[in-house]
PASEBA-1860 file (N, C-alpha, C; in nm, 3 decimals):
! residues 270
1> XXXXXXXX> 0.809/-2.769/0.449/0.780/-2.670/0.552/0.841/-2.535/0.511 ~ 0.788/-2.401/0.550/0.823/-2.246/0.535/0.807/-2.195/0.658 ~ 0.912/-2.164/0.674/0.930/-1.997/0.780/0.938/-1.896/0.739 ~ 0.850/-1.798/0.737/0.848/-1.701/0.672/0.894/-1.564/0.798 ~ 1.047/-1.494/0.802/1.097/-1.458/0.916/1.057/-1.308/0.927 ~ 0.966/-1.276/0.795/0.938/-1.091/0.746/0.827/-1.081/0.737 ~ 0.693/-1.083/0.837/0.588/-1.057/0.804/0.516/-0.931/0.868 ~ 0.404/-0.848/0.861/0.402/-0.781/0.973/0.235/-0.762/0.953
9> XXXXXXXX> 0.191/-0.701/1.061/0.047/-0.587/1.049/0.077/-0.489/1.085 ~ -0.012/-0.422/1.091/-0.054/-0.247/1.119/-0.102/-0.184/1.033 ~ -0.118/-0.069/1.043/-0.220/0.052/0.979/-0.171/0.142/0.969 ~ -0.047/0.158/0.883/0.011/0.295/0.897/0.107/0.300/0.769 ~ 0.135/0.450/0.721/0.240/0.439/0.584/0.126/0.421/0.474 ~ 0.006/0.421/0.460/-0.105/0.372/0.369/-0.116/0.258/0.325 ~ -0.092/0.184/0.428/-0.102/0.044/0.423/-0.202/-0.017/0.529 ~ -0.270/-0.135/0.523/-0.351/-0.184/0.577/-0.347/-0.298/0.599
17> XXXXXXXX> -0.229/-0.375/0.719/-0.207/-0.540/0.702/-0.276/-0.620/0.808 ~ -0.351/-0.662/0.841/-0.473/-0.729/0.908/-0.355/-0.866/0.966 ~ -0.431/-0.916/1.055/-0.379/-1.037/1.128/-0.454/-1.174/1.062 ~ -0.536/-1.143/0.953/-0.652/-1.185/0.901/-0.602/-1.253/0.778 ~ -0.518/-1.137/0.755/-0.460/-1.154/0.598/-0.371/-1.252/0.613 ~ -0.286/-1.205/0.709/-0.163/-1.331/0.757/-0.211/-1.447/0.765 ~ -0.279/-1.477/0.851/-0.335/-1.623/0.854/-0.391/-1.675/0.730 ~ -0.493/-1.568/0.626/-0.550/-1.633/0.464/-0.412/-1.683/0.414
25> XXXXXXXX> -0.292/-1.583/0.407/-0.224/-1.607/0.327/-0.109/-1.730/0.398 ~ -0.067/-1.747/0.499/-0.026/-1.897/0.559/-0.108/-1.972/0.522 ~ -0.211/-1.995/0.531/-0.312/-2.091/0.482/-0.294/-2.137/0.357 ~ -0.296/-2.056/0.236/-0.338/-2.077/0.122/-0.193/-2.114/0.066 ~ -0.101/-2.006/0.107/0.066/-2.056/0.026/0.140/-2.150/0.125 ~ 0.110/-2.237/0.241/0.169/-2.332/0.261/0.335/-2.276/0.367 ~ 0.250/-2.120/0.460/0.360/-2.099/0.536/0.311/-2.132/0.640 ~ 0.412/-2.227/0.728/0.365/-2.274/0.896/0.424/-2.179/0.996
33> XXXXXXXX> 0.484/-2.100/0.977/0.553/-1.999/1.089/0.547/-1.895/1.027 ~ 0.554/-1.758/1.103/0.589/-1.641/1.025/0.633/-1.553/1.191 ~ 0.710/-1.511/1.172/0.768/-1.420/1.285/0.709/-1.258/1.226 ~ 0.610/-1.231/1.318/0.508/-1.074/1.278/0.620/-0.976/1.335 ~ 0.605/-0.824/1.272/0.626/-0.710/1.378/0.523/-0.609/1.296 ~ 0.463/-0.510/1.393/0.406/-0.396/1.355/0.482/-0.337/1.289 ~ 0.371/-0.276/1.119/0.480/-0.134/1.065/0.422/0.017/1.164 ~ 0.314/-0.040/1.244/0.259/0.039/1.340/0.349/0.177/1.445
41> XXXXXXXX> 0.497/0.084/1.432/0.623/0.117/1.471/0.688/0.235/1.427 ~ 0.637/0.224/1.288/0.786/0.383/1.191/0.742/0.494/1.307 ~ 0.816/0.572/1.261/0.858/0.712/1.328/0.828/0.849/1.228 ~ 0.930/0.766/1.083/0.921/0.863/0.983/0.804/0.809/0.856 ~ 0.759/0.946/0.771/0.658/0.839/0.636/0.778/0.803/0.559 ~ 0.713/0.791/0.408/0.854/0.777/0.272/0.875/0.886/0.260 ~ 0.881/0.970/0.267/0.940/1.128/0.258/1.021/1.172/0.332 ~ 1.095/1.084/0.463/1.172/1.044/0.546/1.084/1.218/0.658
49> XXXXXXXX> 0.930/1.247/0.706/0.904/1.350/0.708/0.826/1.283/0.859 ~ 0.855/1.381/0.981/0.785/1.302/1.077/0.684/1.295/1.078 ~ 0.591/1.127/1.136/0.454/1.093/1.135/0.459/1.189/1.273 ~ 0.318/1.287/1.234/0.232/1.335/1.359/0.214/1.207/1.519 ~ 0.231/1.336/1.595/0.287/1.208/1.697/0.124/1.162/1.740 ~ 0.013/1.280/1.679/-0.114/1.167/1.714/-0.166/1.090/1.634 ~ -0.058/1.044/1.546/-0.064/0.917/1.429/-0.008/0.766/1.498 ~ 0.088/0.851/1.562/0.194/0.720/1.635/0.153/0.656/1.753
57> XXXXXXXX> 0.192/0.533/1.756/0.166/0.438/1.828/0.342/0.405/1.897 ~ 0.351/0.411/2.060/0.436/0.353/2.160/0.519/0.172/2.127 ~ 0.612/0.179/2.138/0.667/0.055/2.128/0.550/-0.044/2.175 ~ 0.532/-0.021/2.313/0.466/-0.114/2.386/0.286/-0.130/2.322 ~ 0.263/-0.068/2.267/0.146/-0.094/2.197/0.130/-0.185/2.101 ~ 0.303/-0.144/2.014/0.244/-0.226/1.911/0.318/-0.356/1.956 ~ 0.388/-0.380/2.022/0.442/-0.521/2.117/0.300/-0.566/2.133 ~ 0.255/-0.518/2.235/0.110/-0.630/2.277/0.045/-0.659/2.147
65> XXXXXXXX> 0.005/-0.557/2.062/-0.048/-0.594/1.972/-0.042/-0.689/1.901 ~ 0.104/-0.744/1.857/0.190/-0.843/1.810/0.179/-0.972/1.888 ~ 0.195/-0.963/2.051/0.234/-1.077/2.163/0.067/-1.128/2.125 ~ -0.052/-1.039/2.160/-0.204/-1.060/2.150/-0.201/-1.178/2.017 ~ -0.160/-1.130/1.873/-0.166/-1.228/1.776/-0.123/-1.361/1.814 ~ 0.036/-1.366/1.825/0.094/-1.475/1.868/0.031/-1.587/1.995 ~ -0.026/-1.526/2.101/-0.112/-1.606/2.198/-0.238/-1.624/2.095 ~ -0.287/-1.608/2.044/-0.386/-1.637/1.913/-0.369/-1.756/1.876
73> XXXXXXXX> -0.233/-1.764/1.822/-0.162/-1.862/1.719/-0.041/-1.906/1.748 ~ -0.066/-1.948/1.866/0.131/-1.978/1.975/0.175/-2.068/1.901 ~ 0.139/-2.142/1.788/0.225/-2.256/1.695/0.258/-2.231/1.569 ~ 0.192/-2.112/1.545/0.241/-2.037/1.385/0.301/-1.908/1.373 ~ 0.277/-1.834/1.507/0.296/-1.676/1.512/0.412/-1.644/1.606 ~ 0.550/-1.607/1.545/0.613/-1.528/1.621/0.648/-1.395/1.645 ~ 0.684/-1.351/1.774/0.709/-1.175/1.764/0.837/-1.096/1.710 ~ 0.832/-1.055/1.633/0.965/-0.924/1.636/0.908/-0.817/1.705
81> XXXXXXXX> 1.014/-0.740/1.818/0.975/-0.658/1.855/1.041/-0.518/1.787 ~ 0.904/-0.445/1.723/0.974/-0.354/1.650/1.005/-0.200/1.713 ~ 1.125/-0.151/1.728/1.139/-0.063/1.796/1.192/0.081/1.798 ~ 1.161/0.178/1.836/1.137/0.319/1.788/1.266/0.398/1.860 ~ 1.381/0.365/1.779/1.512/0.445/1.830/1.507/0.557/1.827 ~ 1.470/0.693/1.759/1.450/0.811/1.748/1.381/0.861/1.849 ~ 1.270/0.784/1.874/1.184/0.876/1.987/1.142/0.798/2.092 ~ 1.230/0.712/2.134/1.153/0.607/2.232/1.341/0.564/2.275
89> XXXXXXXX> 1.333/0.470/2.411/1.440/0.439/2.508/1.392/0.292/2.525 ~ 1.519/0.202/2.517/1.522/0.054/2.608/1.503/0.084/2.742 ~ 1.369/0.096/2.764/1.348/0.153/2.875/1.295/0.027/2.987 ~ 1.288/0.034/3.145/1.233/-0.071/3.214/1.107/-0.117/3.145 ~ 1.011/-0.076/3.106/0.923/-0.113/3.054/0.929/-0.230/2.934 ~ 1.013/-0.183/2.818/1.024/-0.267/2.749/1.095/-0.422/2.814 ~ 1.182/-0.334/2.870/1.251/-0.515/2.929/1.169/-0.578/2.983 ~ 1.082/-0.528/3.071/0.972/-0.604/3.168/0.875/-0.635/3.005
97> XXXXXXXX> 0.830/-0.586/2.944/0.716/-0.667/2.800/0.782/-0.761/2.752 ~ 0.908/-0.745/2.739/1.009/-0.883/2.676/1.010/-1.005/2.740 ~ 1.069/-0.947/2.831/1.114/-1.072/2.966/0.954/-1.148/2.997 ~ 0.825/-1.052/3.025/0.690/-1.151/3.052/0.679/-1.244/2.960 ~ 0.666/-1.206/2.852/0.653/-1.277/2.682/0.723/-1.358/2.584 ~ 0.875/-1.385/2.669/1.009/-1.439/2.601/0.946/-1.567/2.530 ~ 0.820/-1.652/2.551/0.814/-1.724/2.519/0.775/-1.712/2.341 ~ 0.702/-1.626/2.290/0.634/-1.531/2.253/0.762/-1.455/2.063
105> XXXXXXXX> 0.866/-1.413/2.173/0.908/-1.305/2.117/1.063/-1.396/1.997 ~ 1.099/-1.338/1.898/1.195/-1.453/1.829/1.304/-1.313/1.775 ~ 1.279/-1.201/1.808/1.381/-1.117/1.745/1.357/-0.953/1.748 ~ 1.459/-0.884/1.732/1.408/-0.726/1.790/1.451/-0.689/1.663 ~ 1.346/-0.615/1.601/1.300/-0.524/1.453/1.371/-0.408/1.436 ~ 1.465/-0.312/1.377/1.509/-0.213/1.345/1.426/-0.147/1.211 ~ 1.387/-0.038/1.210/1.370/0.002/1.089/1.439/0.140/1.018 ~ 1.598/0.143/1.020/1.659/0.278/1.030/1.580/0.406/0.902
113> XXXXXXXX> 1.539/0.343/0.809/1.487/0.425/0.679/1.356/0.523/0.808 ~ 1.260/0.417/0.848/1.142/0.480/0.918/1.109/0.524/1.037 ~ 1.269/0.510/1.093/1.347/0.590/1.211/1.450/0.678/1.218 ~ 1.467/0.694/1.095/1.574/0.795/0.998/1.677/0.805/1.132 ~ 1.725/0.672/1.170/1.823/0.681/1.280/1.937/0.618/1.241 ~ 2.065/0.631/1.181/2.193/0.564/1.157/2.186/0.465/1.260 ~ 2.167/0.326/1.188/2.151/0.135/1.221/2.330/0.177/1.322 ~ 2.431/0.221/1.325/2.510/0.266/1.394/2.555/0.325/1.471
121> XXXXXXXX> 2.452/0.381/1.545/2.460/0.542/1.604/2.450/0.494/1.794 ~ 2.444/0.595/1.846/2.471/0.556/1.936/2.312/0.591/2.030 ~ 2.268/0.586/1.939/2.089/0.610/2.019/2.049/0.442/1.971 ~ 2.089/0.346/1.835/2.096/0.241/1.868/2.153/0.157/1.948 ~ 2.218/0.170/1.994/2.327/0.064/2.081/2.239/0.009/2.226 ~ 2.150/0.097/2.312/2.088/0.044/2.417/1.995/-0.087/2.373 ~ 1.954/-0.077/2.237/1.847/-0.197/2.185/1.911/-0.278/2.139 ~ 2.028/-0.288/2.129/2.154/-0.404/2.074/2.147/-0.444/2.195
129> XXXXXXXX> 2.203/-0.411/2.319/2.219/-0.433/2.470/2.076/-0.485/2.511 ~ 2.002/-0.504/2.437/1.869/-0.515/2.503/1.869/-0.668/2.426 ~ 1.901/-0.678/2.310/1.902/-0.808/2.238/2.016/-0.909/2.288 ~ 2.116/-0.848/2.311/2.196/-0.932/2.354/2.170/-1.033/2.508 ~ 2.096/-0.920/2.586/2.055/-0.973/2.725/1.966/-1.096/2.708 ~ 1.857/-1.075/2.607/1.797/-1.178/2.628/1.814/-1.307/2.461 ~ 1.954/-1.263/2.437/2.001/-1.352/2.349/1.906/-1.348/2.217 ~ 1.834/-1.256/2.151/1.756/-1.237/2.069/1.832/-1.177/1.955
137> XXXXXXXX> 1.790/-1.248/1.840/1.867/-1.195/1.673/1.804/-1.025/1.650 ~ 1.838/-1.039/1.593/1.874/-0.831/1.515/1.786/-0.847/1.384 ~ 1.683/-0.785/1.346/1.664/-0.802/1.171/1.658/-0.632/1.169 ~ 1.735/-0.644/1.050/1.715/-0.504/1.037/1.682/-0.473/0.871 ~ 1.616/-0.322/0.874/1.594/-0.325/0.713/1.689/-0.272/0.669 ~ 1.742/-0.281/0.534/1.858/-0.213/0.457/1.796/-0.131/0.330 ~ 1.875/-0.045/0.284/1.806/0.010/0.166/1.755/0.158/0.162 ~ 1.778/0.218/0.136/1.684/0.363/0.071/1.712/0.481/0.137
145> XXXXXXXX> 1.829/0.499/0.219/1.887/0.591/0.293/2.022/0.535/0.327 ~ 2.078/0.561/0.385/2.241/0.599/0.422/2.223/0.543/0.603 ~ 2.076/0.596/0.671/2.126/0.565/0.783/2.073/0.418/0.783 ~ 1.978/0.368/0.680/2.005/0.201/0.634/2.100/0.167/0.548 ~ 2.201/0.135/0.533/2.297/0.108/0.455/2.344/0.019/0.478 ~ 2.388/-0.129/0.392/2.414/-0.246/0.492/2.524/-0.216/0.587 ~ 2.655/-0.123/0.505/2.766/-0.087/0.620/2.753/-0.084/0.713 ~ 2.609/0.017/0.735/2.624/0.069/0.934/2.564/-0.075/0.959
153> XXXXXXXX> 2.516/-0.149/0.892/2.437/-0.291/0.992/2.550/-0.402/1.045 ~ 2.672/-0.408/0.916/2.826/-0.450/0.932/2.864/-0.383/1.070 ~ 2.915/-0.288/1.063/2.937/-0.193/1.145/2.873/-0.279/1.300 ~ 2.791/-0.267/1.342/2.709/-0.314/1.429/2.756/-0.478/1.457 ~ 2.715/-0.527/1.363/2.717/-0.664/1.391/2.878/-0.723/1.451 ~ 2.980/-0.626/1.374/3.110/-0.645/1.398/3.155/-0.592/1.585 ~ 3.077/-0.509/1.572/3.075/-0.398/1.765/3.025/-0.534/1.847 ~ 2.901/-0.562/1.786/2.821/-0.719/1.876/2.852/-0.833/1.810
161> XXXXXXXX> 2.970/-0.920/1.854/2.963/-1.063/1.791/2.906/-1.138/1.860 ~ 2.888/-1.136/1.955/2.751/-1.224/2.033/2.611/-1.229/1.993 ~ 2.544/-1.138/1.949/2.437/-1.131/1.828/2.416/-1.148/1.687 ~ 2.288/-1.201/1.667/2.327/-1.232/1.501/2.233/-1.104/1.450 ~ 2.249/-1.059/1.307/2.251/-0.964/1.279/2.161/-1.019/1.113 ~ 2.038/-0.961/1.057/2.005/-1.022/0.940/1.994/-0.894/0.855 ~ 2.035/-0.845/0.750/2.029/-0.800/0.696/1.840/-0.797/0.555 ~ 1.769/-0.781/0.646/1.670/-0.747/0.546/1.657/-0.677/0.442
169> XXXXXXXX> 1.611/-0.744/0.304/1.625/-0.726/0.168/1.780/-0.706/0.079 ~ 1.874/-0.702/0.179/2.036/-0.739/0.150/2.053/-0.578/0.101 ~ 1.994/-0.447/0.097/2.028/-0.388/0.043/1.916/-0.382/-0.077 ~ 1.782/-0.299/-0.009/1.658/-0.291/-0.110/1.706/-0.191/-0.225 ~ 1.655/-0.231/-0.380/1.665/-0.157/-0.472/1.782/-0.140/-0.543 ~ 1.884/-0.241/-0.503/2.068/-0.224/-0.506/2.084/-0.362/-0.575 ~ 2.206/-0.399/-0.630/2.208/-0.551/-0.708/2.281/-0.620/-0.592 ~ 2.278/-0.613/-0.473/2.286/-0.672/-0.321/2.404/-0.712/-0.333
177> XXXXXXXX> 2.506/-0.700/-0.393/2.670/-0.743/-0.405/2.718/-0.658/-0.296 ~ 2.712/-0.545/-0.268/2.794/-0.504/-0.121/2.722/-0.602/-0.007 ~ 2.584/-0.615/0.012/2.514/-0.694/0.140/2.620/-0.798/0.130 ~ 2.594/-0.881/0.010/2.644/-1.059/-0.010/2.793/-1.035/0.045 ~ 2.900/-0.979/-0.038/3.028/-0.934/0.021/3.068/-0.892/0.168 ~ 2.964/-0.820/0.210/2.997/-0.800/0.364/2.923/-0.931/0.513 ~ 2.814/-0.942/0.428/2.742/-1.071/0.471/2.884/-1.188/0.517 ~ 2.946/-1.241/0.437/3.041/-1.324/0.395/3.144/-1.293/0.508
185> XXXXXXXX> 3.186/-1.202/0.541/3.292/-1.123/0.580/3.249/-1.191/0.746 ~ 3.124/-1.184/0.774/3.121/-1.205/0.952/3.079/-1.345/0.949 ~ 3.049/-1.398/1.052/3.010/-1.539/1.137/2.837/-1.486/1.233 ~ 2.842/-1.368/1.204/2.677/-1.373/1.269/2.630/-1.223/1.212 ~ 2.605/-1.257/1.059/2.562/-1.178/1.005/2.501/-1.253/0.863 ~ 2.392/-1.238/0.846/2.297/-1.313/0.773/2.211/-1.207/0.705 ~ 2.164/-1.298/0.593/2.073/-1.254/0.433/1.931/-1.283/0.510 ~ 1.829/-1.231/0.422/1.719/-1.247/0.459/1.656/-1.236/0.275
193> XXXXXXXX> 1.540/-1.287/0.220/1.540/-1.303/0.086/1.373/-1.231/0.036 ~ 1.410/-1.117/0.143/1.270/-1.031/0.131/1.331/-0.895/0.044 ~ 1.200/-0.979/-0.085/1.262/-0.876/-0.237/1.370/-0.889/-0.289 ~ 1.448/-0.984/-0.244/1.581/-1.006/-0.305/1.542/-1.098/-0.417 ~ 1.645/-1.064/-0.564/1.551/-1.119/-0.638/1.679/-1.275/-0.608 ~ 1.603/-1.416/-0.692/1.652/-1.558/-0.673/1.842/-1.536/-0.744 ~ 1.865/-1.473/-0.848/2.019/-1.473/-0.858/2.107/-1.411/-0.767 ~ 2.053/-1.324/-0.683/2.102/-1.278/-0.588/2.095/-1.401/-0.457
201> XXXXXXXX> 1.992/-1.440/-0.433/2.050/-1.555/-0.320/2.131/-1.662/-0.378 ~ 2.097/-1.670/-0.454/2.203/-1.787/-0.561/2.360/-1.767/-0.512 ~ 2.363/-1.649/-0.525/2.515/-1.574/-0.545/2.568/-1.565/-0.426 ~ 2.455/-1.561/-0.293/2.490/-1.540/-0.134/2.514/-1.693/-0.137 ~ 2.439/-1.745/-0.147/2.487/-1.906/-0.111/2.597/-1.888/-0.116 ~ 2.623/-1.960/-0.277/2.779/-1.953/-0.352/2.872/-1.937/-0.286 ~ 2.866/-1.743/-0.256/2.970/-1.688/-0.160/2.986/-1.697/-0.048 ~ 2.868/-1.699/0.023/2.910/-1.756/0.169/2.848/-1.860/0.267
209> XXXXXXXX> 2.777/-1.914/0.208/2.686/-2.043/0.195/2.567/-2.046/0.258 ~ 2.516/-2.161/0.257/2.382/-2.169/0.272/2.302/-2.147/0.362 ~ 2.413/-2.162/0.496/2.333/-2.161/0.641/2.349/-1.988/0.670 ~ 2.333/-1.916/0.551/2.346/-1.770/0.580/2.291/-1.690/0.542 ~ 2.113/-1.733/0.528/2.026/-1.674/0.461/1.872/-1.749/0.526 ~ 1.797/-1.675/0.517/1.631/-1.734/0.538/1.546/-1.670/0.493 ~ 1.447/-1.700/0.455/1.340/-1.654/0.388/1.250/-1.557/0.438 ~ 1.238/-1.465/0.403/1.165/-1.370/0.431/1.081/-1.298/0.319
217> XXXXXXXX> 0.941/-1.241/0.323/0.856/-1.196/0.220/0.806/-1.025/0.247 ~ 0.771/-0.964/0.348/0.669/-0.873/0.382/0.594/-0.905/0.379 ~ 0.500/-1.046/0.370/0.365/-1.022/0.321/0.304/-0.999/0.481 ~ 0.202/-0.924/0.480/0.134/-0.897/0.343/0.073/-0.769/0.226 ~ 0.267/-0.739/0.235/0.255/-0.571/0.185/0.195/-0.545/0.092 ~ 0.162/-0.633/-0.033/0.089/-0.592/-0.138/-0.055/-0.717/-0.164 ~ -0.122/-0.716/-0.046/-0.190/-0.738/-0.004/-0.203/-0.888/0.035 ~ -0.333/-0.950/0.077/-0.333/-1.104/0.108/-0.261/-1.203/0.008
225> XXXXXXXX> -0.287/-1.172/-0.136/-0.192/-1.306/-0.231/-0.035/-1.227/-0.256 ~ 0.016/-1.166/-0.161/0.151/-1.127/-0.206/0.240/-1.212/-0.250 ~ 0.209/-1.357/-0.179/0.272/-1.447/-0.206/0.276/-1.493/-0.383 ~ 0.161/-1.457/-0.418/0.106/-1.494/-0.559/0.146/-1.408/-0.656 ~ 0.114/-1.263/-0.620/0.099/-1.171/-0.712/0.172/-1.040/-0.664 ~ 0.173/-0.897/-0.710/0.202/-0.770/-0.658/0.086/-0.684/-0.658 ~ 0.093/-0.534/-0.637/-0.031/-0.529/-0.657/-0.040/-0.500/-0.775 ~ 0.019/-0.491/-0.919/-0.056/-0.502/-1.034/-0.034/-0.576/-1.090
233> XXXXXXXX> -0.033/-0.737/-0.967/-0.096/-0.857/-1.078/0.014/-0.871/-1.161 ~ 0.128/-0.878/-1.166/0.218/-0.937/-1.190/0.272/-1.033/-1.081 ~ 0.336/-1.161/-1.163/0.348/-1.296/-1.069/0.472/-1.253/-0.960 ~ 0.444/-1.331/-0.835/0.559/-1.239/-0.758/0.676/-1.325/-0.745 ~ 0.822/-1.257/-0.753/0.912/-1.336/-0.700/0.924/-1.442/-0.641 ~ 0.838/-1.424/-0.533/0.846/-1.553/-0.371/0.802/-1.688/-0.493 ~ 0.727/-1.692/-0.572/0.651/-1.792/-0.675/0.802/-1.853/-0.685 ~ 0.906/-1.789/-0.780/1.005/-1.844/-0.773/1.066/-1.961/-0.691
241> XXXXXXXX> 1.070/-1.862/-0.575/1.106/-1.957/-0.419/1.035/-2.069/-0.393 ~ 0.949/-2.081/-0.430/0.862/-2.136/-0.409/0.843/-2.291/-0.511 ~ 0.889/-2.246/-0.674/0.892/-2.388/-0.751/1.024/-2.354/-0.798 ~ 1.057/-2.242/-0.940/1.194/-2.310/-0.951/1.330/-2.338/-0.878 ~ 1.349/-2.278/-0.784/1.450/-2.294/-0.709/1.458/-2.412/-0.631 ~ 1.370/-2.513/-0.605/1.370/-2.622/-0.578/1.476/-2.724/-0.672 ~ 1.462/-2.642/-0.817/1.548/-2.725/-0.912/1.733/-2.666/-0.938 ~ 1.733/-2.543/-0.835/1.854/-2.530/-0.898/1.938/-2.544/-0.760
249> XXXXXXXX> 1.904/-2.553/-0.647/1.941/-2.621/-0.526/1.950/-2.775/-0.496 ~ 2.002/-2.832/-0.385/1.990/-2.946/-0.361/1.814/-2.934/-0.247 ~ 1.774/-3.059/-0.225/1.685/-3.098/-0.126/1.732/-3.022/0.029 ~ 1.837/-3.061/0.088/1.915/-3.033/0.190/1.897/-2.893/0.165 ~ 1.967/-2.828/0.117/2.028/-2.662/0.069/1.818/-2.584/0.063 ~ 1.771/-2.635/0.003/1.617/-2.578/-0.030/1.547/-2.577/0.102 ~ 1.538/-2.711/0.183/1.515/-2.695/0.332/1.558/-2.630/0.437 ~ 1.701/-2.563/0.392/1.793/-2.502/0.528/1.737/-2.370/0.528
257> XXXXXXXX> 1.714/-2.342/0.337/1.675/-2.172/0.328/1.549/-2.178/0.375 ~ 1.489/-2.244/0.278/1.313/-2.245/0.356/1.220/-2.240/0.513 ~ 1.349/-2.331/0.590/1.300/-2.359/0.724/1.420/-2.381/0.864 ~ 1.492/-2.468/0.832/1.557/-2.498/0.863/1.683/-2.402/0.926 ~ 1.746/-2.303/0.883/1.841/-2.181/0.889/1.728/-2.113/1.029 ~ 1.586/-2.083/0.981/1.526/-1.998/1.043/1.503/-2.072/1.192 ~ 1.443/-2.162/1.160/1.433/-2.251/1.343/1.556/-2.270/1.413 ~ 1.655/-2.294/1.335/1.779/-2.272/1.454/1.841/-2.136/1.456
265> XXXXXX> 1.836/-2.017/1.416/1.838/-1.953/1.455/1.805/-1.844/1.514 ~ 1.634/-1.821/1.465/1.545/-1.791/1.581/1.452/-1.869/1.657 ~ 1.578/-1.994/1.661/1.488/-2.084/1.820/1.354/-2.091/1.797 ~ 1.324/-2.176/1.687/1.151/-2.167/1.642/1.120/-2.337/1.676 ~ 1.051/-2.394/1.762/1.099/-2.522/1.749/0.957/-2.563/1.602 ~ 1.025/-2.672/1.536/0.970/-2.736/1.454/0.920/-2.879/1.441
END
C-alpha cells in the first residue's frame, strides 16, 4: 500500500494539474490515497512577484474545489486545505468550510515561498490556531526563500507542541542536513520525501527514525507519469522509492514510510 501525502491540482504558476491526472497516475503507479491541495492557492509567481488579483482564486474556492474531488473519491482522496496568509484571514468562513467537511479534510497547507509570508510571523499564527482547533497536521513547504526556511517551520512547531508540523521537501534544493537535524530535535515535527533525494531519507531515519517521515511526491507536477519520469524523461526519484529502497530497509520500516506513518498521523483510515 502508498500514501501519497503531496499531491495537488490547479491551473496556475504555468502549470496544469487535472483531477484526471491524479487518478491516471494512482491508478497506474499503485497509489491508494493521496491527500490533494490546490496550487490554485499561491499568492506570489517564482519571481516571488504578485499574481494579479484577477488571476487569483479565494481560499474557499479552491477548498471546495479540493472537498468536490474528495466526495468524488471519499476512499482515495484527501483534503489539504491550502491557505493564503498574505492576503486572506482564518476567517468565520473558513472555520465553518472546515468544520462542514472535517470528514473530508486531513491537513492545512502552508506555502511561505508563494505567500512570501515568514512560516513564523505573526500573520501565520491565526491558521496554526485554526489547526490546532480542529486537531489537523501542518505541511508546510521549505526551500527557496528565507521566509521558507526549515528554521521558521522549527520555530513554529516548537510555539505549537500540540500540532504536528511536516516539513515538505526537508529543505528544497539544500543537502536537507539542517531539516534532518532540526526534524530530530522535536516530537511533532516530521520529514516528508517530496524531492528529497533516497540518501537523505536514509540519513532522517538513521537520525531520528522511522516513524518521522512519509511519503510525499507533487505529482502531478511534471505531469501524469511523474511518478515514472520528469519532464525530460529522465527516470524519477519516487522509482527509487518505489523498488530499491525496499532492499535497503526492513519490511516493517518500508511500510511505516510508505503508508503506515501517514494513516496514523493524518487519521487516514486504512
Amino acid at each position: 500500500m502508498i500514501i501519497d501525502t503531496h499531491v495537488h491540482i490547479g491551473d496556475m504558476l504555468n502549470f496544469r494539474l487535472t483531477k484526471e491526472d491524479v487518478v491516471y497516475s494512482m491508478d497506474k503507479y499503485g497509489i491508494d490515497y493521496s491527500i490533494v491541495s490546490s496550487l490554485n492557492a499561491a499568492e506570489f509567481d517564482h519571481q516571488l512577484r504578485p499574481i494579479p488579483r484577477k488571476y487569483q482564486h479565494s481560499q474557499l474556492e479552491c477548498l471546495n474545489d479540493v472537498i468536490e474531488f474528495a466526495r468524488s473519491e471519499p476512499n482515495r482522496i484527501g483534503v489539504a486545505v491550502w491557505v493564503k496568509p498574505f492576503g486572506e484571514k482564518a476567517d468565520y468562513d473558513l472555520y465553518k468550510a472546515i468544520n462542514d467537511n472535517r470528514k473530508y479534510i486531513k491537513a492545512i497547507k502552508f506555502h511561505p515561498y508563494h505567500s512570501n509570508v515568514p512560516f513564523d510571523s505573526d500573520k501565520v499564527t491565526p491558521f496554526i490556531d485554526l489547526a490546532e482547533h480542529y486537531g489537523l497536521p501542518v505541511v508546510v513547504h521549505t526551500g527557496g526563500s528565507d521566509a521558507a526556511s526549515c528554521v521558521r517551520v522549527y520555530n513554529m512547531a516548537k510555539k505549537f507542541p500540540k500540532t504536528k508540523f511536516f516539513m515538505v521537501h526537508m529543505g528544497l534544493g539544500t543537502d536537507n542536513n539542517e531539516a534532518i537535524e532540526l526534524i530530530s530535535r522535536l516530537p511533532n515535527l516530521y520529514g516528508d520525501t517530496t524531492w528529497v533525494p533516497l540518501k537523505s531519507t536514509l540519513k532522517l531515519i538513521k537520525t531520528a527514525g522511522i516513524e518521522k517521515i512519509v511519503f510525499g511526491s507533487d505529482s502531478p507536477i511534471d505531469g501524469k507519469d511523474t511518478y515514472l519520469h520528469n519532464r525530460m524523461g529522465d527516470r524519477s526519484l519516487y522509482q527509487e522509492y518505489f523498488n530499491e529502497l525496499k532492499e535497503m530497509i526492513t519490511a516493517d520500516e518500508y511500510d511505516r514510510l510508505m503508508y503506515k506513518n501517514a494513516a496514523e498521523l493524518f487519521g487516514i483510515s486504512i
